[in-house]
C-alpha positions as CSV (number, residue, x, y, z in Angstrom):
1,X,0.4,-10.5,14.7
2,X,3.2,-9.5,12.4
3,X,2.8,-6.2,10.4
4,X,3.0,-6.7,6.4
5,X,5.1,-5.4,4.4
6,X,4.6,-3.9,1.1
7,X,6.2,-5.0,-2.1
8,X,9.5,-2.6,-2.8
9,X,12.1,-2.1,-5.5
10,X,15.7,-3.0,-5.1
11,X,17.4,-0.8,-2.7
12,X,20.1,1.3,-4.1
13,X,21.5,2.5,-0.7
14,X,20.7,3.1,2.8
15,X,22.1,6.1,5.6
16,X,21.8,5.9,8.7
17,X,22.4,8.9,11.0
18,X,21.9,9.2,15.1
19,X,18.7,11.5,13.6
20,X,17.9,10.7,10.1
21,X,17.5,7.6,8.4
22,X,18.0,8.0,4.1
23,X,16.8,4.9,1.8
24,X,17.6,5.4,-2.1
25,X,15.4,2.8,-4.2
26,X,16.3,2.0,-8.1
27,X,12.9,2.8,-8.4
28,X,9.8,4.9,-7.4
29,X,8.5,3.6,-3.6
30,X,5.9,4.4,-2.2
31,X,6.4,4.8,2.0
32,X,4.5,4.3,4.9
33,X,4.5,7.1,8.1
34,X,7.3,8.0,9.5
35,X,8.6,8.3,5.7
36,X,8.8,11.1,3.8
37,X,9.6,12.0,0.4
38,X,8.5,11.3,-3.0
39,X,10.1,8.9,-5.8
40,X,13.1,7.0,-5.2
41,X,14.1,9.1,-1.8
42,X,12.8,8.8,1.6
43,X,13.8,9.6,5.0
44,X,12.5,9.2,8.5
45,X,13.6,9.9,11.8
46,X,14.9,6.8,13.7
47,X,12.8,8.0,17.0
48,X,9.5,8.0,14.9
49,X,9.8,4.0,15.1
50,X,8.0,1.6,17.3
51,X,10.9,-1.5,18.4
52,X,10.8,-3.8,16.2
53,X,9.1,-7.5,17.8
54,X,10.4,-11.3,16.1
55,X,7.3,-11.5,14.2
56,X,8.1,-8.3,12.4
57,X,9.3,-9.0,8.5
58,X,12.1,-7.3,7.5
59,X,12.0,-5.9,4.2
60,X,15.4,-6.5,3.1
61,X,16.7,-9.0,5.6
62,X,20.4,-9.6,4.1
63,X,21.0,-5.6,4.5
64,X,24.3,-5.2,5.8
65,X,26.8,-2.1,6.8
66,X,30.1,-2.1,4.3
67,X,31.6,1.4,5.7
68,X,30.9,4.7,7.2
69,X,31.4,8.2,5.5
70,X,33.5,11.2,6.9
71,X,30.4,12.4,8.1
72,X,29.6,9.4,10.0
73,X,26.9,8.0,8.1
């Protein structure tokens, strides 16, 4: 059974480290666990996920990578 997902405002940005994960909403989200934070700032730790199955929904399904900063996010 695929797992809901819960209504979100528009992502501003997204990092993605070997052992942190950063999203940036336009808005104020609210986060299910492994999240943490508060308003528009939330981070996880990519090893705190289960694998992800087809019948999962993707929340923003046309998310893409542009670049990578000097610090390798």
């Amino acid at each position: 059974m695929a797992r809901e997902v819960a209504e979100l405002p528009p992502l501003r940005l997204i990092r993605v480290w070997p052992d942190k994960i950063t999203a940036e909403f336009t808005a104020d989200a609210c986060l299910p666990a492994p999240w943490t934070g508060d308003g528009e700032i939330w981070s996880a730790d990519p090893s705190d996920f289960e694998e992800a199955t087809p019948d999962d929904l993707a929340p923003f399904p046309l998310l893409v990578s542009v670049g990578q900063s000097d610090e390798g996010a």
